[in-house]
Steps between C-alpha positions, in 0.01 A plus 500: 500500500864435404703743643476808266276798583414799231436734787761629749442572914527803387235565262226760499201344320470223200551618126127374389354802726474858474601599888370849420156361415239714701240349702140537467182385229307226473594153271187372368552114379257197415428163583379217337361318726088440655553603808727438898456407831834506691794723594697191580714409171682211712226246555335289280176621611338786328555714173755754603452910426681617223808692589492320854863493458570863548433458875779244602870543471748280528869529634657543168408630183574362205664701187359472190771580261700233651457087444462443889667717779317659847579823684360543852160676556361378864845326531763758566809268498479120364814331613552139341794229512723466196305101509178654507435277800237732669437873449436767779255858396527772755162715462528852451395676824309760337286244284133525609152296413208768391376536887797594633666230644843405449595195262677233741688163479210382648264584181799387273481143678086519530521560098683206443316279737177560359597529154652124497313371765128570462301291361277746326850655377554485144715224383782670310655648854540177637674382184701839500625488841512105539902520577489725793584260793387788800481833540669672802428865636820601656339837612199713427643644158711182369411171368696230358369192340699212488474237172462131478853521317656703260419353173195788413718791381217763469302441819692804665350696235157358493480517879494906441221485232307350789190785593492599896152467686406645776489232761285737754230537235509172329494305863161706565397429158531176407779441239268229336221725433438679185298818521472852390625636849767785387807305643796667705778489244863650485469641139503870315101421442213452705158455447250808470180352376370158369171480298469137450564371195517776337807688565800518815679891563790461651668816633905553538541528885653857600699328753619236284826426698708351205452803284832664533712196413716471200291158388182690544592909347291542192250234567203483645362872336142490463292612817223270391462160297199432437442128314167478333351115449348453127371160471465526084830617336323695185354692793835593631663560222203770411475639857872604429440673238241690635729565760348331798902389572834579363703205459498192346684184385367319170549154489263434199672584162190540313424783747851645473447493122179665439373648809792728614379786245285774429507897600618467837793297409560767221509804695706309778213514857575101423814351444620164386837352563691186443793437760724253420620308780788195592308310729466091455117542315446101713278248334150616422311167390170285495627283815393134494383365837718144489326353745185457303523174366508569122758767527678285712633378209813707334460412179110627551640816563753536260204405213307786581809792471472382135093634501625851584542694213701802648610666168151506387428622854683804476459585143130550520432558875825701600592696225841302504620668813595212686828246504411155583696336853649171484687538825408570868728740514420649173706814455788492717820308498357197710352395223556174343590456121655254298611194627675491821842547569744587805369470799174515400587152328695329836183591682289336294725199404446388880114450447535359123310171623191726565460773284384462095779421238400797338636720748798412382480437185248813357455859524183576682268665278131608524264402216503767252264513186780722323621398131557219450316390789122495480212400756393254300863367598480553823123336555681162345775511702253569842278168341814287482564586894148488624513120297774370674387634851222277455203765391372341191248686314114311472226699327703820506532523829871406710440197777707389748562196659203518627297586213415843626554771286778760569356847621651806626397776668675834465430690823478903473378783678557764280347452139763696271685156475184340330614639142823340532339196691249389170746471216668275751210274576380478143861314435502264789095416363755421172675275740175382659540643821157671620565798704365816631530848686355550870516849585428540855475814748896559690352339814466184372799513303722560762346204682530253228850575461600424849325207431621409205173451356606571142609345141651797339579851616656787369787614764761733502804337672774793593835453546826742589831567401618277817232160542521368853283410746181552319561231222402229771164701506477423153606156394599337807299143563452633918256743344336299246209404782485819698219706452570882430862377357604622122585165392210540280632234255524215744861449474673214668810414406824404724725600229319904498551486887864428500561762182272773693722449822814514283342834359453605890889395566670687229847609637515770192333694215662280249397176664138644571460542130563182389296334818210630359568491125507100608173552731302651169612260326348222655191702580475592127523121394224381787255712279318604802391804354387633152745830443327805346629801495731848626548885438856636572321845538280596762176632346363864705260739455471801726305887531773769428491589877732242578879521462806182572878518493620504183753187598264156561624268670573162336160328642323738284226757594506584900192695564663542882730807351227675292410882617197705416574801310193605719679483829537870738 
């Protein structure tokens, strides 16, 4: 991203692989999920396959020990002007989609079109790609797309993550339509069998044409992947252990605590690791949807962070295995802390007139129910805001203006949150605020999230070592009314736009650090979401029969350079 690359031209194969891994076995993994209708990830139509994205590549490939840099994969040579003006990616000849054909400028330009174009197109590539001004094909294996201006540092690199279609089969198709036709992809995987909702084998593709670069050696090992759906998790968790698949990640503690045990643990067929990683954990949170009317209100939303009690939370539901996150960025250097300073301060000095005093004048801090804090503490100080925003209390219940009482509805589709869910609404009944859990099938999840039909849901929000482009995804007030976007929260704010674009702009390392130390800031202090929780470790269980590097790379577990001790 700025300038500095860990791997040389020369270079053999990256340090998080073993490049004498054999080939062969099967990977057995689960899903939690009810079931799938589409091998199209990039619309906003249909629930995608899982592992959908092992049949697209992309003309770069990112490294994960590194906090953002590409090295070619369709793209043989990327040539680029020192002002990062435009950028030019001449295709590897030899690079082939799984029939055959050859990969062309012509797919490379189809790609982008429909990607940003189409209506049925998910959101985010629009958003991604929004600065590319056209895209010229100056012959059959060279494109170069040329930029609104030169202000978006990382679109050269983001223009590479960008996954190649086949135009041929996706003109025939019907790029709009979401189906369980195997697709022509460009990948090391394609499709073997599909037994609907139930479970997807993928097969590594003999001809794979990528599979003797130095960005793919030691990847890609298993013959087969086969990703079995498991709509209840308890299920899962005992079909592994029966050894209907042989890898897993936890994300429950309580499961981590007491369920990882017993005689195959002991003798070793079933192993459990922790693998600590370096990766920005993002904000996990209950999201509030701002554009209901009563969580309009920021000093609504700010009230009911004081009704979750997270130490309690993960005393006696996660053994005390978690640390809670009071930044967006939560483990990483772009995190904000303290009060500002630097740069981060002269930033935010120019929109002083619209942001909170206390972004200036306090330390952001999430409610805590540690000594000498208590919740009874916390539930006054939530009364005193909900007061002054005008939601008196009558007959135990909070009214608004109106003299309707305040409600929310916590939206779910998987029920393992419900434990951590009902201490939470038996507080904000202290407060009360009526509320409840709707657990609904994944269908009708996904729909009412394009929708926005929600109060409260619990999201994961990821983030990198180098923000860019996708933060307008995220917070930006162009998304806040366009279904499919991940603006979940309903954020619209002028001053978030300009600090996102200043994010986007960052001439240097140094400067993008304190861009977005000042954009979490302001996020933190809109109190758009309720923070919960992260795990510096990655949490994996797995059959003896499968073997990884000992080096991982700083992003934590990658499953893409296991081998199976099994393989001939």
């Amino acid at each position: 991203m700025h300038g500095d690359l860990k791997y040389g031209p020369d270079f053999t194969h990256f340090d998080y692989v073993n490049p004498e891994a054999p080939k062969g076995g099967t990977l057995r993994v689960s899903v939690r999920s009810n079931s799938f209708d589409s091998f199209n990830p990039f619309i906003v139509k249909g629930v995608s396959g899982a592992g959908v994205s092992r049949l697209y590549e992309s003309l770069t490939v990112h490294s994960e020990d590194e906090a953002f840099s590409e090295y070619g994969l369709i793209a043989e040579k990327i040539l680029l002007p020192e002002d990062r003006s435009w950028v030019s990616f001449e295709l590897n000849p030899k690079a082939r989609f799984s029939d055959g054909k050859q990969i062309t400028a012509e797919d490379v330009k189809y790609s982008f079109e429909m990607l940003t174009t189409h209506e049925r197109a998910q959101p985010f590539y629009a958003a991604y790609y929004g600065d590319v001004n056209e895209v010229v094909i100056d012959n059959p294996l060279k494109v170069t797309f040329k930029f609104k201006d030169n202000k978006n540092k990382e679109l050269p690199l983001i223009l590479g993550q960008m996954p190649i279609l086949a135009k041929h089969y996706w003109e025939t198709k019907g790029f709009g339509s979401a189906s369980l036709d195997i697709p022509v992809g460009n990948g090391a995987y394609v499709v073997s069998k599909v037994d609907p909702g139930r479970s997807i084998t993928y097969k590594r593709n003999p001809d794979y044409w990528a599979q003797d670069l130095p960005v793919a050696k030691g990847k890609h090992n298993f013959d087969q992947i086969i990703y079995e759906y498991y709509s209840d998790n308890t299920v899962a968790l005992e079909a592994f252990k029966a050894g209907e698949y042989d890898f897993r990640t936890e994300s429950t503690a309580r499961n981590w605590a007491t369920q990882y045990e017993g005689k195959l643990f002991e003798t070793g067929e079933l192993i459990k690791e922790e693998v600590k990683h370096e990766r920005p954990s993002g904000m996990q949170a209950f999201v509030l949807n701002s554009r209901r009317p009563t969580l309009s209100n920021s000093q609504v939303r700010h009230a009911l962070s004081f009704a979750f009690d997270f130490e309690w939370t993960n005393q006696n539901l996660f053994h005390s295995q978690y640390q809670r996150t009071s930044s967006y960025f939560e483990n990483s250097e772009l995190a904000s802390s303290g009060l500002p300073e630097g740069e981060e301060l002269e930033i935010l000095s120019r929109y002083k007139e619209q942001l909170p005093t206390e972004v200036f004048e306090k330390e952001f801090t999430v409610p805590t129910t540690a000594k000498p804090s208590s919740l009874r503490k916390n539930l006054r100080a939530a009364m005193k805001l909900l007061d002054e925003a005008g939601f008196p209390v009558k007959d135990g219940k909070r009214l608004d203006k109106n003299g309707k009482p305040l409600e929310l509805e916590f939206l779910m589709f998987q029920k393992d949150f419900e434990r951590v869910i009902q201490p939470f609404i038996k507080n904000l009944q202290r407060l009360g605020i009526t509320s409840r859990i709707s657990v609904v099938d994944t269908t009708q999840y996904i729909n009412r999230l394009r929708e926005f039909d929600f109060d409260v849901i619990v999201s994961s929000i990821p983030q990198s070592n180098s923000p860019g482009n996708e933060q307008r995804e995220f917070w930006h007030s162009s998304k806040v009314d366009q279904p499919g976007s991940r603006n979940y929260a309903g954020i619209n704010s002028p001053v978030i736009d300009e600090l996102i674009e200043l994010v986007i702009s960052a001439p240097t390392r140094a400067s993008l650090i304190q861009r977005t130390r000042a954009l979490d800031r302001v996020l933190l202090w809109g109190h758009y979401v309720i923070p919960n929780w992260f795990n510096p470790v990655d949490r994996v269980a797995y059959r003896n029969t499968l073997a990884h590097p000992e080096v991982s790379p700083k992003s934590g577990v990658y499953i893409d350079a296991w081998w199976s001790k099994n393989a001939q």
